[in-house]
C-alpha positions in Angstrom: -6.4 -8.4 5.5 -6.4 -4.7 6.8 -3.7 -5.0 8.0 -1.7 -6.0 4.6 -3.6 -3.2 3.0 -3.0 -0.2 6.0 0.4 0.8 5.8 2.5 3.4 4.1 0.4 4.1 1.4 -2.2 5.5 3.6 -0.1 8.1 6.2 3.3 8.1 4.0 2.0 8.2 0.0 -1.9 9.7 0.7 -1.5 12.9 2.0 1.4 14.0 -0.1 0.1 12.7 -3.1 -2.9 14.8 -1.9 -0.8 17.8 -1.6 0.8 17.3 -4.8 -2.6 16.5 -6.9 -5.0 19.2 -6.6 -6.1 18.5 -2.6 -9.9 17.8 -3.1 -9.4 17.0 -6.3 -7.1 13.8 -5.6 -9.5 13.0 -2.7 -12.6 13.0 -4.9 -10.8 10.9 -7.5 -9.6 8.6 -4.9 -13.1 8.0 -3.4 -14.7 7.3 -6.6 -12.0 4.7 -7.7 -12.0 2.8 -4.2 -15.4 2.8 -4.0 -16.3 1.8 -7.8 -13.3 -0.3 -9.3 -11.0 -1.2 -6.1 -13.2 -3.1 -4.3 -14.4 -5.2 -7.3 -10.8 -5.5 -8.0 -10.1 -7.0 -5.0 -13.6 -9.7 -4.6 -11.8 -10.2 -8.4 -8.1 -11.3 -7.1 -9.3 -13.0 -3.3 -11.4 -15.2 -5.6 -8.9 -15.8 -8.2 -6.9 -16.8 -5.6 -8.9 -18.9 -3.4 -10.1 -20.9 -7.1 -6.1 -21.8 -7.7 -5.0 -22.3 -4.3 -1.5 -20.4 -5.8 0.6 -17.7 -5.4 0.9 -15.6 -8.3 3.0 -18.0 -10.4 1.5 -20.3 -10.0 -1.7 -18.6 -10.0 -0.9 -17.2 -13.7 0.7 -20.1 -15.0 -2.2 -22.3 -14.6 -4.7 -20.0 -16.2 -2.7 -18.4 -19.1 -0.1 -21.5 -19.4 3.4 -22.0 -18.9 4.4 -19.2 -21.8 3.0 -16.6 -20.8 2.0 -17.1 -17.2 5.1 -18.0 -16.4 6.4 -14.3 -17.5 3.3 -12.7 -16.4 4.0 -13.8 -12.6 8.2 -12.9 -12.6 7.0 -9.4 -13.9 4.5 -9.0 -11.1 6.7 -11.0 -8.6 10.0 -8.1 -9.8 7.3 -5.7 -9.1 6.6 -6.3 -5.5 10.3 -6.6 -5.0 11.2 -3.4 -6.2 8.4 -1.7 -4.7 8.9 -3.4 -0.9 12.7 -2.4 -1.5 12.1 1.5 -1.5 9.2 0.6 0.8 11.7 -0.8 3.3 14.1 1.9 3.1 11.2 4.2 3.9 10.2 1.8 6.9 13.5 2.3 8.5 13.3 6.1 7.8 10.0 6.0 9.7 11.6 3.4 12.5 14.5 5.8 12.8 11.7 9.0 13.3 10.2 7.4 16.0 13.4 6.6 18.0 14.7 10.1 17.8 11.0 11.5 18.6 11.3 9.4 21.7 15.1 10.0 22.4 15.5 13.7 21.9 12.2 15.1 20.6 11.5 17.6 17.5 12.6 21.4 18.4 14.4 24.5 16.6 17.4 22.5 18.6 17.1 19.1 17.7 16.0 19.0 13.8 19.2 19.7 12.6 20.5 16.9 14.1 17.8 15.0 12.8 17.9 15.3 9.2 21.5 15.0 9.7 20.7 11.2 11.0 18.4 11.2 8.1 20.7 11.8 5.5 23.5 9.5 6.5 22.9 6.8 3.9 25.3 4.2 5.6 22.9 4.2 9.0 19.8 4.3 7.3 20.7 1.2 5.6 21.9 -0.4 8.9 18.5 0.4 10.0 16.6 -1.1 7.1 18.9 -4.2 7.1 17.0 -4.8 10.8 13.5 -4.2 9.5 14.4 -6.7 6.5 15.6 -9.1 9.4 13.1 -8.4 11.7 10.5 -9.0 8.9 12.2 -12.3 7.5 11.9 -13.9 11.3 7.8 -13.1 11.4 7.8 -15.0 7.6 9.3 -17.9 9.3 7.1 -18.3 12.0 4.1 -18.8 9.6 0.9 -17.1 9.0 -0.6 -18.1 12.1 2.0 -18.2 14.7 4.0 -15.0 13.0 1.5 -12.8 10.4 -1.7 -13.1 12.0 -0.3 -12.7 15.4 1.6 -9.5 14.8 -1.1 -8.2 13.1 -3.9 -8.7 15.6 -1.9 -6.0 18.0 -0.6 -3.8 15.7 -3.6 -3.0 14.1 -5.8 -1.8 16.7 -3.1 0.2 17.9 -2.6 2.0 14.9 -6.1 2.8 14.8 -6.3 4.0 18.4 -3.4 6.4 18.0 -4.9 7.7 14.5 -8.5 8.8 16.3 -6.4 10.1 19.3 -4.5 12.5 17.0 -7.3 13.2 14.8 -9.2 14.6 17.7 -6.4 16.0 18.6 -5.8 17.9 15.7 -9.6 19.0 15.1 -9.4 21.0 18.3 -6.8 23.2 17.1 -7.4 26.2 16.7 -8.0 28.2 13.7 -8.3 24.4 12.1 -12.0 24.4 10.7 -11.5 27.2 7.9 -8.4 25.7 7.0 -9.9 22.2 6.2 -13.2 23.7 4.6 -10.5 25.5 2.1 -8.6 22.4 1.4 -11.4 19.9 1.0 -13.6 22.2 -0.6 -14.2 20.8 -4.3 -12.4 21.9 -7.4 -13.3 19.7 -10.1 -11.6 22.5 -12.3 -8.1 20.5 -10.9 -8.7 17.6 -12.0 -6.5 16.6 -14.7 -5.1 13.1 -16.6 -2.2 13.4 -13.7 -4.8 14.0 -11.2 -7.0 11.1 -12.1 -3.5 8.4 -12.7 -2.3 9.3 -9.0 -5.8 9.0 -7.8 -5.9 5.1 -9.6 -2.4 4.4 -8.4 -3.1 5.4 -5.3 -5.8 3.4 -4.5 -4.3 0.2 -5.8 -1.2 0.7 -4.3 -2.7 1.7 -0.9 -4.9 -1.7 -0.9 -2.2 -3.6 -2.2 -3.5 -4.7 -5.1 -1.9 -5.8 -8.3 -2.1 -9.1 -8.7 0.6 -10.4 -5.7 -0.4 -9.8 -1.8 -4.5 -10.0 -2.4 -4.1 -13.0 -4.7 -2.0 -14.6 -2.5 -4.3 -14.4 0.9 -7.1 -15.1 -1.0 -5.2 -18.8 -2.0 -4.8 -19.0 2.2 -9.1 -18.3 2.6 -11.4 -20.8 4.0 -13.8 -21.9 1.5 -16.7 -20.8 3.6 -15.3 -17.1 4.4 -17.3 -14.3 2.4 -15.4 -12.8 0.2 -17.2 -10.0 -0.9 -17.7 -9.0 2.8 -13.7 -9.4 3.5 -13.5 -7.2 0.6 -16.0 -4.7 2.0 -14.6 -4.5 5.4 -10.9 -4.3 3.6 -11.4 -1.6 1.2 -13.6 0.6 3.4 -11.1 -0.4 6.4 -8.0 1.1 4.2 -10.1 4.4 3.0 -10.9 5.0 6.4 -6.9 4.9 7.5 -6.0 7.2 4.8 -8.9 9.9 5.2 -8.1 9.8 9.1 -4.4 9.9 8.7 -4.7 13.2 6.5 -7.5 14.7 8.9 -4.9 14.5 11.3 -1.7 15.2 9.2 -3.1 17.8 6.4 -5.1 20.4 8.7 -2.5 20.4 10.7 0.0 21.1 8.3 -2.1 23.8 6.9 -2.7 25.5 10.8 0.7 25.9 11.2 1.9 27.1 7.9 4.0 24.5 6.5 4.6 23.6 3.2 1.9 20.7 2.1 3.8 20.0 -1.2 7.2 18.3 -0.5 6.1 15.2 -2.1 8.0 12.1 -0.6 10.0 14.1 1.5 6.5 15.4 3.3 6.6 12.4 6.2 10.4 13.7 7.0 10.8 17.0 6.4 7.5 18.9 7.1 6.0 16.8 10.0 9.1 16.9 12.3 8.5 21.4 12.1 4.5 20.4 12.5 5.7 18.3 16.2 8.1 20.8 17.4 5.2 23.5 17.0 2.1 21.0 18.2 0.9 20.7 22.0 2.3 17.7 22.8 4.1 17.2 20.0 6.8 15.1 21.3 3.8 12.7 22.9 2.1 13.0 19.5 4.7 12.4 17.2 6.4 9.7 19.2 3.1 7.7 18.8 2.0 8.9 15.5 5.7 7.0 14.4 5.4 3.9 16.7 2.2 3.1 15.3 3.3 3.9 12.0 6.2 1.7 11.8 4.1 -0.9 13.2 1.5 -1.0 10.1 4.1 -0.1 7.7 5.7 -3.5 8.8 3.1 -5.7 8.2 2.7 -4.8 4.7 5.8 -5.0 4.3 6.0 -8.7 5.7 2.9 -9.4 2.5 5.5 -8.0 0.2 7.7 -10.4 1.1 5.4 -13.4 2.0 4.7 -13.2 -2.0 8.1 -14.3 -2.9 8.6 -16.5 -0.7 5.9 -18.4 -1.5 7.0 -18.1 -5.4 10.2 -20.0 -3.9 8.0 -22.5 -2.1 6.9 -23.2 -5.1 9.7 -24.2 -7.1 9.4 -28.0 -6.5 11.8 -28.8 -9.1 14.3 -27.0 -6.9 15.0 -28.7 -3.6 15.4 -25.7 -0.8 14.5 -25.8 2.6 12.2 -23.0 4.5 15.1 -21.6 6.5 17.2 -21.4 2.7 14.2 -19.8 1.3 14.0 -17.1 3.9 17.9 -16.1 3.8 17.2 -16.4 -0.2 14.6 -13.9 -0.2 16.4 -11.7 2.0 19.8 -11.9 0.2 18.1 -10.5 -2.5 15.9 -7.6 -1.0 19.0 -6.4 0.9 20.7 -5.9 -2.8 17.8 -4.2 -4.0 17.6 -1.9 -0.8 21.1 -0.4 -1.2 20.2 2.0 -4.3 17.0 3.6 -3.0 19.0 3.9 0.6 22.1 5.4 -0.4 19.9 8.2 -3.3 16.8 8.3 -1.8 15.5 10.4 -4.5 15.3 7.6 -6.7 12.0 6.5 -4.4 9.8 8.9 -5.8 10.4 7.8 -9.4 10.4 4.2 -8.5 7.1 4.8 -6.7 5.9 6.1 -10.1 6.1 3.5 -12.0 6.2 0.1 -9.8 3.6 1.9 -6.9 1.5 3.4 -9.2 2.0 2.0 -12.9 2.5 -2.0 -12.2 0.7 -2.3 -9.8 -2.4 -1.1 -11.9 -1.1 -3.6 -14.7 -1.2 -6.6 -12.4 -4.7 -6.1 -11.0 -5.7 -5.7 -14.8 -4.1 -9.0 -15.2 -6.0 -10.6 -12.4 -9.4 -9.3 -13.5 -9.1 -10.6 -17.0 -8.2 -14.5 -15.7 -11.3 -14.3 -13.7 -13.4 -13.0 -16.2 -12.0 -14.4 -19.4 -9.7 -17.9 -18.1 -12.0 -19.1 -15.5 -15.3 -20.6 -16.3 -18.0 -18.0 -15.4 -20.0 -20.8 -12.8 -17.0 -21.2 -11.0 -16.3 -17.5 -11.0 -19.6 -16.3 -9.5 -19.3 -19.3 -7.2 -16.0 -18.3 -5.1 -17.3 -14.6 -5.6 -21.3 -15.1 -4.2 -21.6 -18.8 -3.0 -24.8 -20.4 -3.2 -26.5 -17.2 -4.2 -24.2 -17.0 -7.6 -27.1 -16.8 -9.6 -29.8 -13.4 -10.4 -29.0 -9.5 -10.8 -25.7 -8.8 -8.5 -24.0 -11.4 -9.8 -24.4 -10.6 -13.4 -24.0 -6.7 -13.1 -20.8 -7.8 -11.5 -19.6 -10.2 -14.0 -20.1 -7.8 -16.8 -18.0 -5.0 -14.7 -15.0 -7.5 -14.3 -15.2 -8.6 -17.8 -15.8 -5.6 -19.6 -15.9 -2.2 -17.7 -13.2 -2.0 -15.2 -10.4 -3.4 -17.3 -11.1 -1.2 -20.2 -11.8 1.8 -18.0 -8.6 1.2 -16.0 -6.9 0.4 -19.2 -8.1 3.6 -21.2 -6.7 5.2 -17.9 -2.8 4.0 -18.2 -2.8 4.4 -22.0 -4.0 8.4 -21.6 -1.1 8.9 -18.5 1.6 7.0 -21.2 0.3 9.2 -24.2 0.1 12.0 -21.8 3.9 11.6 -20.4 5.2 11.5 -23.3 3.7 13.8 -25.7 3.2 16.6 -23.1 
């Protein structure tokens, strides 16, 4: 589960999102919805899932009938397409990183060149087409044999290399009063913006929205705990994207660079911050491996979703190998666009990373709380002990607080958009 949720969103999206959001500001928001609405979100969608023993069309159709369910899941199921196609192209941006890191290193000498292999939209999308392939041969081995396999190593190396380089970076020196300025508090920053990056961000970075989360939760054991999966899960992801900008941000800040690039921050700030670091080809060449690593598996969820929408389709006779070279058919299509103009990403991440994502977990909330009778509810939540206090507080959050909270939320950014 960590290591659908780990990924991009926590060393790609976090720390420029921080830089672009107020710094503390972002963080504080971020905290506050992980902790309060993201991991209630996501007991709300493991459960929803484990009740229906679907994906999400399934999932959807069966709780809000064929109508609307049936719309409800090809919206969500477009989402996670769109969003793992961009996602991809930044995968191989990442995977091409790492190889140069390794080949030539960062330096005065070699960035050039570097950005230059960057920019050159026809190898980029060679690149991602691998990654896409790479991905759709893990899919096909299963969830044991492939997922759960590849994600038992990568994991624990990505966290290794994460500690390594946050020590690393908190020796520096000169660091301390740089991170006591950034992290300092300034609720004075926080603005509608702030607070709708700080939501999307933390749905986005735990994957949920109705699709991955839903999905694995249909793949649980009856007699897992779900609350403590989601425990472990959402404190597992913070803890990836407050290392990953203890290592990335002070750093950034020691040796001058420019903390606000946005997307670009990953590919155009961090290859200066290596060629200046001790170490930095060591550094970054791990800092990359590992990422592309945990960026992978997420990506594989992304597209273990839709090709369990295909599975299914019994109406429509298709084999498992058909299903795979289906799926990847069309991801390559959608790939080409954000490959070839990467500066679509940023506006795509917007509204399908931030925006739908949001929408969908909405969605999952209210057919737990408000399609699924409230026994059966609190039992796949709390088990035998369904009944007293917890359960009801929690109940009343997923029924009433957190949709209208997160609702009130999207509204204000919308109103806010557009009127501003």
């Amino acid at each position: 589960m960590i290591g659908v949720s780990v990924g991009l969103g926590n060393v790609w999206r976090f720390p420029y999102m921080m830089g672009q959001n107020g710094g503390s500001a972002f963080l504080f928001i971020y905290l506050i919805f992980t902790l309060l609405f993201a991991v209630p979100a996501l007991v709300s969608e493991l459960a929803l899932g484990r009740e229906t023993r679907k994906g999400p069309l399934g999932t959807f159709t069966s709780i809000f009938g064929a109508r609307i369910g049936k719309w409800v899941g090809y919206l969500l199921l477009l989402t996670v397409l769109v969003a793992d196609s961009y996602y991809l192209v930044v995968i191989g941006n990442v995977a091409f990183s790492a190889y140069f890191s390794l080949a030539q290193g960062f330096s005065a000498e070699t960035n050039e060149a570097y950005q230059q292999g960057l920019t050159n939209g026809g190898l980029q999308l060679l690149i991602t087409f691998i990654v896409l392939l790479l991905s759709m041969l893990v899919i096909r081995l299963g969830l044991k044999r492939g997922i759960e396999r590849v994600s038992k190593v990568l994991v624990p190396f990505f966290l290794i290399v994460i500690i390594y380089l946050t020590i690393q970076t908190l020796n520096l020196e000169g660091v301390g009063e740089q991170l006591n300025a950034f992290i300092r508090p300034d609720i004075s920053a926080i603005t509608i913006d702030v607070i709708f990056a700080g939501l999307g961000q933390t749905f986005f970075s735990l994957g949920l929205g109705g699709t991955f989360l839903l999905l694995y939760g249909s793949y649980m054991k009856e007699n897992q705990k779900i609350v403590g999966v989601a425990i472990s899960t959402g404190l597992g992801d913070m803890a990836a994207a407050v290392l990953a900008s203890l290592f990335i941000i002070p750093a950034i800040l020691v040796f001058n660079l420019d903390m606000t690039s946005g997307p670009s921050l990953l590919f155009n700030t961090l290859p200066e911050l290596f060629s200046q670091m001790p170490m930095g080809r060591f550094s970054g060449s791990l800092f990359l491996l590992a990422l592309t690593g945990i960026a992978f598996l997420s990506n594989i969820a992304a597209l273990e979703v839709f090709a369990n929408a295909l599975r299914e389709q019994t109406k429509i006779k298709i084999s498992k190998n058909q299903i795979i070279w289906l799926l990847g058919g069309i991801e390559a299509l959608l790939i080409i666009p954000s490959a070839l103009k990467p500066e679509l990403i940023g506006h795509l991440d917007l509204i399908f990373g931030s925006g739908m994502q949001t929408f969908g977990s909405v969605i999952s909330i209210i057919g737990l709380a408000w399609f699924v009778k409230r026994r059966k509810a609190l039992l796949q939540v709390f088990g035998e002990q369904s009944q007293g206090i917890v359960p009801t507080i929690y109940f009343l959050l997923i029924k009433w607080v957190i949709p209208a909270i997160l609702l009130l939320i999207l509204i204000s950014y919308i109103y806010s958009s557009i009127f501003s």
